[in-house]
Structure formats: C-alpha cells, structure tokens
mmCIF file of the C-alpha atoms, coordinates in Angstrom:
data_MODEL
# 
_entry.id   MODEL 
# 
loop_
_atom_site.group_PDB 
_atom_site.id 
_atom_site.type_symbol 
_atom_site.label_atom_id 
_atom_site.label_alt_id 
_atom_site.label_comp_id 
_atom_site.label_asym_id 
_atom_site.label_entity_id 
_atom_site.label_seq_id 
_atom_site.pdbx_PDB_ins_code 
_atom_site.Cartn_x 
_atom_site.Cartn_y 
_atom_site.Cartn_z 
_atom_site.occupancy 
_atom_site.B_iso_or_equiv 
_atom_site.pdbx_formal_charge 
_atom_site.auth_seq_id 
_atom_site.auth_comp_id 
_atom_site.auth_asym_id 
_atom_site.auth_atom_id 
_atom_site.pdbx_PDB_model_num 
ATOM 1   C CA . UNK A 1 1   ? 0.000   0.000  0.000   1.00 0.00 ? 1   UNK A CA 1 
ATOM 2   C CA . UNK A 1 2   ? 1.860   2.977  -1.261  1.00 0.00 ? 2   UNK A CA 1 
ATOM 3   C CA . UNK A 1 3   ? -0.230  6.164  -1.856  1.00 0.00 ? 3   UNK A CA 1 
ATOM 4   C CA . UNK A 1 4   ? 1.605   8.940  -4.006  1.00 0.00 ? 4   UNK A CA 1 
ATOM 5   C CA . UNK A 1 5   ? 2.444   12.253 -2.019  1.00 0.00 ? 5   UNK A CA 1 
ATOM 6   C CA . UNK A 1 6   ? 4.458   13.709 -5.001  1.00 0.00 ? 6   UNK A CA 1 
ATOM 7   C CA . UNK A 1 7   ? 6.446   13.417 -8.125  1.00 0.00 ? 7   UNK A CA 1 
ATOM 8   C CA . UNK A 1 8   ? 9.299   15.104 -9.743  1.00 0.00 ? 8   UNK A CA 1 
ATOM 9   C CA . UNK A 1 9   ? 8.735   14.933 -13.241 1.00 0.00 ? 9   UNK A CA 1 
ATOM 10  C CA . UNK A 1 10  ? 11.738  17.468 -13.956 1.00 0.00 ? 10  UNK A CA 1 
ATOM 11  C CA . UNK A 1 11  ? 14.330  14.985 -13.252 1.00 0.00 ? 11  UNK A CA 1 
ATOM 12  C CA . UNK A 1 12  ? 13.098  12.256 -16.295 1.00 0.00 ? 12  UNK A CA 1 
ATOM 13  C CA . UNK A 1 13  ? 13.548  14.633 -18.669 1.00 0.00 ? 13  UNK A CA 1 
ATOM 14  C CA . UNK A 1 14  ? 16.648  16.042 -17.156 1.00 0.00 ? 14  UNK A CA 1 
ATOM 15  C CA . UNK A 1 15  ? 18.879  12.887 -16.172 1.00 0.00 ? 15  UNK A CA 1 
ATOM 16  C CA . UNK A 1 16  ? 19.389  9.380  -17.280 1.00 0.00 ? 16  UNK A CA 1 
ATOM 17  C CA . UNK A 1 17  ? 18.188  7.457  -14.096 1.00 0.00 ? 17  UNK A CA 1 
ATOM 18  C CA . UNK A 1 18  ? 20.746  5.033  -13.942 1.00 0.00 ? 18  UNK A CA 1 
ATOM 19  C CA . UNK A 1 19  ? 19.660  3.122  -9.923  1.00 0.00 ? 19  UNK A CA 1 
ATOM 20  C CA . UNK A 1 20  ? 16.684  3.491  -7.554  1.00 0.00 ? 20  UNK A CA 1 
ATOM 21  C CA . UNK A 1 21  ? 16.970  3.785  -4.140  1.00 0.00 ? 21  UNK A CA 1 
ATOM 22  C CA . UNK A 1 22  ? 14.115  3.604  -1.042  1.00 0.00 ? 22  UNK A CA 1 
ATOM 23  C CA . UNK A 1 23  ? 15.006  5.739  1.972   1.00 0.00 ? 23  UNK A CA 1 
ATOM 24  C CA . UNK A 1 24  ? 13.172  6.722  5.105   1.00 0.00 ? 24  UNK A CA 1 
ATOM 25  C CA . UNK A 1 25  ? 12.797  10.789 5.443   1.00 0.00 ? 25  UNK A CA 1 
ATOM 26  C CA . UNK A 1 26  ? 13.615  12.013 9.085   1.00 0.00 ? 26  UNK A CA 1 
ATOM 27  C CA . UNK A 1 27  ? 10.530  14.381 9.834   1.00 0.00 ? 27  UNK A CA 1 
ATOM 28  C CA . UNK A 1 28  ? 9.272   16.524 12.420  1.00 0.00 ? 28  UNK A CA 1 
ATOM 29  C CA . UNK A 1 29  ? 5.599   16.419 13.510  1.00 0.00 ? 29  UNK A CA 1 
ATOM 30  C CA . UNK A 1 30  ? 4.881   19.462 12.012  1.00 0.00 ? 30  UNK A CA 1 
ATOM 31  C CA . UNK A 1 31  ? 6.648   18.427 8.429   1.00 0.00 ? 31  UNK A CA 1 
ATOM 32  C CA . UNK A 1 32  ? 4.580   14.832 8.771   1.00 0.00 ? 32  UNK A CA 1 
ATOM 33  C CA . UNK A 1 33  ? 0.891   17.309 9.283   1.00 0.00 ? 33  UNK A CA 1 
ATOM 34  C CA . UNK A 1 34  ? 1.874   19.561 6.281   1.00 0.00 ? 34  UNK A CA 1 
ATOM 35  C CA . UNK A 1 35  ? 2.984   16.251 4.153   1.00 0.00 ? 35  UNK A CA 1 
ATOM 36  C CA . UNK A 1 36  ? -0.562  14.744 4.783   1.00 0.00 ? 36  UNK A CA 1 
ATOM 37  C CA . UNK A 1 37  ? -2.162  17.955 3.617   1.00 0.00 ? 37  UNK A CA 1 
ATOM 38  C CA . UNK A 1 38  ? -0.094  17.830 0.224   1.00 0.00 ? 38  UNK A CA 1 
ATOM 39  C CA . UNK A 1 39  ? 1.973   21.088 0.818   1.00 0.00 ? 39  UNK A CA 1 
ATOM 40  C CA . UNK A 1 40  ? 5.378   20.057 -0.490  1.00 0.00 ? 40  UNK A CA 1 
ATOM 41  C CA . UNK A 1 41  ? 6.813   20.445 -3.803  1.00 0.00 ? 41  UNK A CA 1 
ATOM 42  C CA . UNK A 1 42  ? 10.054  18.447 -4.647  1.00 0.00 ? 42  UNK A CA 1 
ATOM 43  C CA . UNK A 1 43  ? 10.874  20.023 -8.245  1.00 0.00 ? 43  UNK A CA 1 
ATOM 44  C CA . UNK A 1 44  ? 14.286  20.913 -7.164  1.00 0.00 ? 44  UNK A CA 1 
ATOM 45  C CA . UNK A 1 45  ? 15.614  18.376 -4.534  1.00 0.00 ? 45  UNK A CA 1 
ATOM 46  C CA . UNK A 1 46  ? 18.309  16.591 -4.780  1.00 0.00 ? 46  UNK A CA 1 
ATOM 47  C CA . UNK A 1 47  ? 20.353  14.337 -2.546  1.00 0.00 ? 47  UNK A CA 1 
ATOM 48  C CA . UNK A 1 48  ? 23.949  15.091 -1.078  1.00 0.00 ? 48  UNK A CA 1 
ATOM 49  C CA . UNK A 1 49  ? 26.769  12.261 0.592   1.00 0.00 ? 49  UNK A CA 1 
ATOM 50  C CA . UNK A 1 50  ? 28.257  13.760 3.622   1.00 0.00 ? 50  UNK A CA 1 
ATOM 51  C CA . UNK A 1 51  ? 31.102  13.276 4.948   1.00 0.00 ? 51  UNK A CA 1 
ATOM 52  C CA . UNK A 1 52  ? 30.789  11.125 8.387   1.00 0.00 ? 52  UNK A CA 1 
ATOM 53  C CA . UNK A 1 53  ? 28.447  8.795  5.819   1.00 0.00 ? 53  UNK A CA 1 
ATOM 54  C CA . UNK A 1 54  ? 25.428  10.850 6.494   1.00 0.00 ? 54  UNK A CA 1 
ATOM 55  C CA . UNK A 1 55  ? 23.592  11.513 3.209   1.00 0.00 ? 55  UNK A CA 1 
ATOM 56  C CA . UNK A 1 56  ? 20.893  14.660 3.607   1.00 0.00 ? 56  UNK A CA 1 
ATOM 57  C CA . UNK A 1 57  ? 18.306  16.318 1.053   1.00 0.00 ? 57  UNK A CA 1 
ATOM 58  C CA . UNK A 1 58  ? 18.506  18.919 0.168   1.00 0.00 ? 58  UNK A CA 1 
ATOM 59  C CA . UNK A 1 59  ? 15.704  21.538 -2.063  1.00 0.00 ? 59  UNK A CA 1 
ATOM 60  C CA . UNK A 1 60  ? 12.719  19.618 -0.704  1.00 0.00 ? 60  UNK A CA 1 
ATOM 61  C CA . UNK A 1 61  ? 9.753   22.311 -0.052  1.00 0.00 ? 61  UNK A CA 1 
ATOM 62  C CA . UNK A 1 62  ? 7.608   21.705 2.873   1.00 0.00 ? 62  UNK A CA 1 
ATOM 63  C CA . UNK A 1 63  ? 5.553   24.389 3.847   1.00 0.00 ? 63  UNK A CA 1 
ATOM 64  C CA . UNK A 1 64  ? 4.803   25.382 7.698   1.00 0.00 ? 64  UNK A CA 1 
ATOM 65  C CA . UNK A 1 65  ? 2.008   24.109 9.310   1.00 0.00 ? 65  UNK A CA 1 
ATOM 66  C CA . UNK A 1 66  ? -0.535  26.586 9.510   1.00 0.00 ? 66  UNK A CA 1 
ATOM 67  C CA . UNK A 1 67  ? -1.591  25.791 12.969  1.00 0.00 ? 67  UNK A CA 1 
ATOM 68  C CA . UNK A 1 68  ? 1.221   25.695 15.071  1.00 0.00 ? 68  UNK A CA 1 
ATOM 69  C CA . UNK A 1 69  ? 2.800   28.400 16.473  1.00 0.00 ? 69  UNK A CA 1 
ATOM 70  C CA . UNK A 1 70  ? 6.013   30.110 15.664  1.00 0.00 ? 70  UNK A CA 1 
ATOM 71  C CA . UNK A 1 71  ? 7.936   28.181 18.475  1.00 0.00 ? 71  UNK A CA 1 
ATOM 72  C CA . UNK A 1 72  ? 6.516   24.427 17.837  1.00 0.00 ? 72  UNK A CA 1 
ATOM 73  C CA . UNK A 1 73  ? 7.065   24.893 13.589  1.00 0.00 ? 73  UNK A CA 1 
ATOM 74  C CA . UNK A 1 74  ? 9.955   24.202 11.182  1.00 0.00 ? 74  UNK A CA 1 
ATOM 75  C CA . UNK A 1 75  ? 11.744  25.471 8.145   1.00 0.00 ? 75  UNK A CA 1 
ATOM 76  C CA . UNK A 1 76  ? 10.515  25.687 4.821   1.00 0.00 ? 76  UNK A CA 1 
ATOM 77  C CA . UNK A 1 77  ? 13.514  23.923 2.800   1.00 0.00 ? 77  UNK A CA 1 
ATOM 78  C CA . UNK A 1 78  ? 15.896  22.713 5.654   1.00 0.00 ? 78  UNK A CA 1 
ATOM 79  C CA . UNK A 1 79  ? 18.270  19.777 4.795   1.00 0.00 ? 79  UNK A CA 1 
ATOM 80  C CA . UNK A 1 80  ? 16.588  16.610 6.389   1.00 0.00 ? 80  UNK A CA 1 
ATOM 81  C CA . UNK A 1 81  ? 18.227  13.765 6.835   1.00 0.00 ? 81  UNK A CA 1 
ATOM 82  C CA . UNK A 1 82  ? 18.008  10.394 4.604   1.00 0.00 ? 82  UNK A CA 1 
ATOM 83  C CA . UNK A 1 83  ? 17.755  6.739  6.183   1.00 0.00 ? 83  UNK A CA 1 
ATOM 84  C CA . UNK A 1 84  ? 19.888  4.507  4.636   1.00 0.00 ? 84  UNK A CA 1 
ATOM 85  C CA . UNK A 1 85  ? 21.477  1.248  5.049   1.00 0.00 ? 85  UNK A CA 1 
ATOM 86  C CA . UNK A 1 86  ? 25.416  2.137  5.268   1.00 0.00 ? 86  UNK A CA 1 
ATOM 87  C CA . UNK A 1 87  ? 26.660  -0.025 2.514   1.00 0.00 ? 87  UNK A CA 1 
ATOM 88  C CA . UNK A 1 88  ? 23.301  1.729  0.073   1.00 0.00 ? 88  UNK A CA 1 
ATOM 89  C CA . UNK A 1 89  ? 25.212  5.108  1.364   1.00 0.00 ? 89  UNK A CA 1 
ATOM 90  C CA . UNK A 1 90  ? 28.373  3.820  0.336   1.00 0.00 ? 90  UNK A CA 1 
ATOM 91  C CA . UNK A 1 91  ? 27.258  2.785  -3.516  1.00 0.00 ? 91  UNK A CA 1 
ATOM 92  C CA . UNK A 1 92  ? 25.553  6.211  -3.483  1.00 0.00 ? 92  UNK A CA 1 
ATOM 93  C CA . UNK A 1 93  ? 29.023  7.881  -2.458  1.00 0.00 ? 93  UNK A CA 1 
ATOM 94  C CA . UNK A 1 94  ? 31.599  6.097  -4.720  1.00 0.00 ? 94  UNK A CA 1 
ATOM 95  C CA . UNK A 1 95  ? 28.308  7.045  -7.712  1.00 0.00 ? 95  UNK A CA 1 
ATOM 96  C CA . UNK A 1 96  ? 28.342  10.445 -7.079  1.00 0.00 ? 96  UNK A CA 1 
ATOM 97  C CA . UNK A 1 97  ? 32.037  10.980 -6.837  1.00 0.00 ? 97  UNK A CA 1 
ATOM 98  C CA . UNK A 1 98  ? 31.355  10.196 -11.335 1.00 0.00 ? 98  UNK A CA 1 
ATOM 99  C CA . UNK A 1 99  ? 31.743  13.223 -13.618 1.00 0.00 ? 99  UNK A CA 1 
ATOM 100 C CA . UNK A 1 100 ? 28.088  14.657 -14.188 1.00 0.00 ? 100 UNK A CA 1 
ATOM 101 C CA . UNK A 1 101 ? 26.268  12.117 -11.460 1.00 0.00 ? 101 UNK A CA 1 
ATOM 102 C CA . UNK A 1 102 ? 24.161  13.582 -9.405  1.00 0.00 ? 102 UNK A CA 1 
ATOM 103 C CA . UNK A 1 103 ? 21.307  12.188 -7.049  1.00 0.00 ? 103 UNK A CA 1 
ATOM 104 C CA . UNK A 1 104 ? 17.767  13.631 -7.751  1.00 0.00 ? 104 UNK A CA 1 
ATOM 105 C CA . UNK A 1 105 ? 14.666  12.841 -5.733  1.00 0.00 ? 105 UNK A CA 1 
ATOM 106 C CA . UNK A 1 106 ? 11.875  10.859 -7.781  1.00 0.00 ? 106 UNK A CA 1 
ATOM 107 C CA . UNK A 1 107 ? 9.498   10.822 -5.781  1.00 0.00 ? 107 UNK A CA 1 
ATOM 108 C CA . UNK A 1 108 ? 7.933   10.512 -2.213  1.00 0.00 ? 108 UNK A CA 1 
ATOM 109 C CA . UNK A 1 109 ? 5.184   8.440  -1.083  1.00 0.00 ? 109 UNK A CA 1 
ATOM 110 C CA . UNK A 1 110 ? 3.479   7.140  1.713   1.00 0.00 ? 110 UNK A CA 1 
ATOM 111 C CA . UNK A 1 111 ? 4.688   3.281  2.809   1.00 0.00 ? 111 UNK A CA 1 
ATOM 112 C CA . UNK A 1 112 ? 3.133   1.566  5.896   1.00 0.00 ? 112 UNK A CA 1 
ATOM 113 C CA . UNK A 1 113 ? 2.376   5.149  7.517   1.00 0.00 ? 113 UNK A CA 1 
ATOM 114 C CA . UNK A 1 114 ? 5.897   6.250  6.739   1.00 0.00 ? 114 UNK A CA 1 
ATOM 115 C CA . UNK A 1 115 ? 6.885   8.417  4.292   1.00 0.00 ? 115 UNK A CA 1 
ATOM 116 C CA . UNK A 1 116 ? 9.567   7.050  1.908   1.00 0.00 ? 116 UNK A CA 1 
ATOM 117 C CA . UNK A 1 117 ? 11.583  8.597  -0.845  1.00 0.00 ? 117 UNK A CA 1 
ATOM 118 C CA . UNK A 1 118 ? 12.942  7.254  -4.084  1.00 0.00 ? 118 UNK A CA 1 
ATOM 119 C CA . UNK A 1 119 ? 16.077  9.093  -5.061  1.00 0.00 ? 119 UNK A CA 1 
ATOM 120 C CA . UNK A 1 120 ? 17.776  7.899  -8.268  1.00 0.00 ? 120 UNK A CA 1 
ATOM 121 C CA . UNK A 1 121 ? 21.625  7.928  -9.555  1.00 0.00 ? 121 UNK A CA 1 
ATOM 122 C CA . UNK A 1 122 ? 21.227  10.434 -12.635 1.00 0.00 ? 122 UNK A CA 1 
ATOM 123 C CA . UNK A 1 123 ? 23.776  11.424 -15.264 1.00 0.00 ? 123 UNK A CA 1 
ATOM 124 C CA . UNK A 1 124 ? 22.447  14.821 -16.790 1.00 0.00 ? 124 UNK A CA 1 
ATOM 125 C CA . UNK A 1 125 ? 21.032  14.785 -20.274 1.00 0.00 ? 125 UNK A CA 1 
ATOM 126 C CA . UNK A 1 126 ? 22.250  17.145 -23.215 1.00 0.00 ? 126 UNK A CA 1 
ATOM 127 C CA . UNK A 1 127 ? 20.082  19.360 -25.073 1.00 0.00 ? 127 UNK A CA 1 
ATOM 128 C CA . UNK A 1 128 ? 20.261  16.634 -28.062 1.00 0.00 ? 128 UNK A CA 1 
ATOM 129 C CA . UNK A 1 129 ? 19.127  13.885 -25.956 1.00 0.00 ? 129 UNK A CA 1 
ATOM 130 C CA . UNK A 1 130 ? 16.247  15.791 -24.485 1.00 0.00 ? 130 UNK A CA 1 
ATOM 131 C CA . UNK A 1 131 ? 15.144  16.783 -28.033 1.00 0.00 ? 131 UNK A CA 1 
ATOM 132 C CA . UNK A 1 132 ? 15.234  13.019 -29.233 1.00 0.00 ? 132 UNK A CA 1 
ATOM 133 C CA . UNK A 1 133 ? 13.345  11.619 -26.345 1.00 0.00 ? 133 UNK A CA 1 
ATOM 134 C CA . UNK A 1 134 ? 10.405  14.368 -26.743 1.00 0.00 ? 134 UNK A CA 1 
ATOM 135 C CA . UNK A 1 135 ? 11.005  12.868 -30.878 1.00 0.00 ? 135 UNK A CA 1 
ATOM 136 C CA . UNK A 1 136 ? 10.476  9.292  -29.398 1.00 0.00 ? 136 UNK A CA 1 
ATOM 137 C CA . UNK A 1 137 ? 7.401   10.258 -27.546 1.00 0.00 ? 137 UNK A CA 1 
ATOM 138 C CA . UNK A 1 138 ? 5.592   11.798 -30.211 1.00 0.00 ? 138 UNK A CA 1 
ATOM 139 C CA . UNK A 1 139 ? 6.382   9.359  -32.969 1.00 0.00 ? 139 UNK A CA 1 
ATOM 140 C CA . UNK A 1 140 ? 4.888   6.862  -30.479 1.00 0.00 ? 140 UNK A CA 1 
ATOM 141 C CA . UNK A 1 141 ? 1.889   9.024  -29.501 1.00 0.00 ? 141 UNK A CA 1 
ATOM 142 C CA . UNK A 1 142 ? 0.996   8.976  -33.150 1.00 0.00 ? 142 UNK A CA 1 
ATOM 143 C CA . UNK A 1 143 ? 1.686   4.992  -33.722 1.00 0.00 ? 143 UNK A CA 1 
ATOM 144 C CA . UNK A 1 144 ? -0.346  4.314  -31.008 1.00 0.00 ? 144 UNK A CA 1 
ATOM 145 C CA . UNK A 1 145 ? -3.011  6.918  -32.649 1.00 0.00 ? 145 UNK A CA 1 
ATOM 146 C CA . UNK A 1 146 ? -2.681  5.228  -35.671 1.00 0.00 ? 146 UNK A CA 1 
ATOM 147 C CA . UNK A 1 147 ? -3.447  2.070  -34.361 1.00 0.00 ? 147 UNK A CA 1 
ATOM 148 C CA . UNK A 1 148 ? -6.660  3.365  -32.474 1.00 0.00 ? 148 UNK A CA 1 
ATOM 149 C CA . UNK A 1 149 ? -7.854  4.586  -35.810 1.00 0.00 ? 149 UNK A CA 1 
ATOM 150 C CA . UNK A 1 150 ? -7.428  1.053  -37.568 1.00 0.00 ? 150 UNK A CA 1 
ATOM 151 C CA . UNK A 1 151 ? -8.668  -1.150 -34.633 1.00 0.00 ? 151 UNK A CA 1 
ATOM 152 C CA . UNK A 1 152 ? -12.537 1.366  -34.745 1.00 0.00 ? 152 UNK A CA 1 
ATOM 153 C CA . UNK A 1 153 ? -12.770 0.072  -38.287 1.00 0.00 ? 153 UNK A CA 1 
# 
C-alpha cells in the first residue's frame, strides 16, 4: 500500500536514471501534518553524501504548518536527513564521486504510515538527448493513434 504524495517529473527529462533507491525521510511532527495535507513540492531536490556517511536532502519544499505556532514549527527547505542502510550510502558515495552524477529525488510516497523517498543515480542529459526523447514520444503518440484509428474500423 503505497499512496503517491508527489512526483518530480523534472528529473526524467533532465537525467538518465541510472539506480533506484528507497530511503526513510527524518521528519518533524509538524513536516509529517503539512505532508498529509499535500503542501510540499520536490521540483528541485536533490540528494547530497556527507562526509561522516550521512547523506541529507537537500531543495525539498515543505511548507509550515498553519496551525502551530512560531515556536513548535519548522523550516521551509531545511536539509533533512536520509535513512539509509550504510553499505546503500556507500554505492551512493563512490556514484556520485562520477563526472556529471548527481542524485535527484523521484518521488515521495506514503509506505506503511511512513513516508519514503525514491532518489535515483542520474547522469544529466544534453540538449540533443532531451530533443530526441520528446522525438520518441511523439512518434509513439501517433503509432499508437494510428493504431486506435485502424482497430474502430
């Protein structure tokens, strides 16, 4: 059971998503009430390997809850902490230390009452390779139009 909170579209057409990896998100209360009420946006996050093998996220948007007072709430796009397996943080380390790898976030989602994140291993696409995926997509959009129109007959 694994309900969609949000996805970051952004990062398909922007990198090559060469692994998938599951981590935990360390949350306060607060960030967990604003989550449930669909206030984050996670266009620009992105994932970053400490050094004492601590990896953290950063550019994830949760908004303050409305509710709680100044004292009890948190900040908008603090770095938050990724749970991780250490030999998972390790791959992710010795991946990112690559020429033009990066680690975006995919997407987040609800798991067992917990909120999970995908992050993915991405190697930034060219201007050329954008243009012939959005090519692809088309000239499939119109075979499988084609194919619509033949199958009615």
């Amino acid at each position: 059971m694994s309900a969609e909170i949000a996805t970051n579209r952004k990062a398909g057409r922007d990198f090559h998503i060469l692994e998938k990896f599951e981590a935990g998100l360390e949350l306060k209360g607060t960030e967990v009430k604003s989550i449930r009420a669909g206030k984050v946006n996670i266009a620009d996050a992105f994932a970053r390997v400490e050094g004492n093998n601590q990896i953290f996220l950063y550019g994830c948007n949760i908004q303050p809850w409305q509710t709680a007072g100044e004292w009890y709430n948190h900040a908008e796009k603090r770095p938050r902490r990724l749970l991780l397996h250490k030999s998972e943080i390790l791959k992710l380390a010795n991946a990112t230390n690559v020429k033009g790898c990066t680690l975006p976030l995919l997407r987040m989602y609800w798991k067992n009452r917990r909120v999970k994140v995908e992050i993915g291993v991405g190697k930034g696409k060219t201007h050329s390779d954008q243009r012939q995926d959005l090519k692809e997509k088309v000239e499939l959009r119109e075979a499988q139009r084609e194919m619509s129109r033949f199958n009615q007959r």
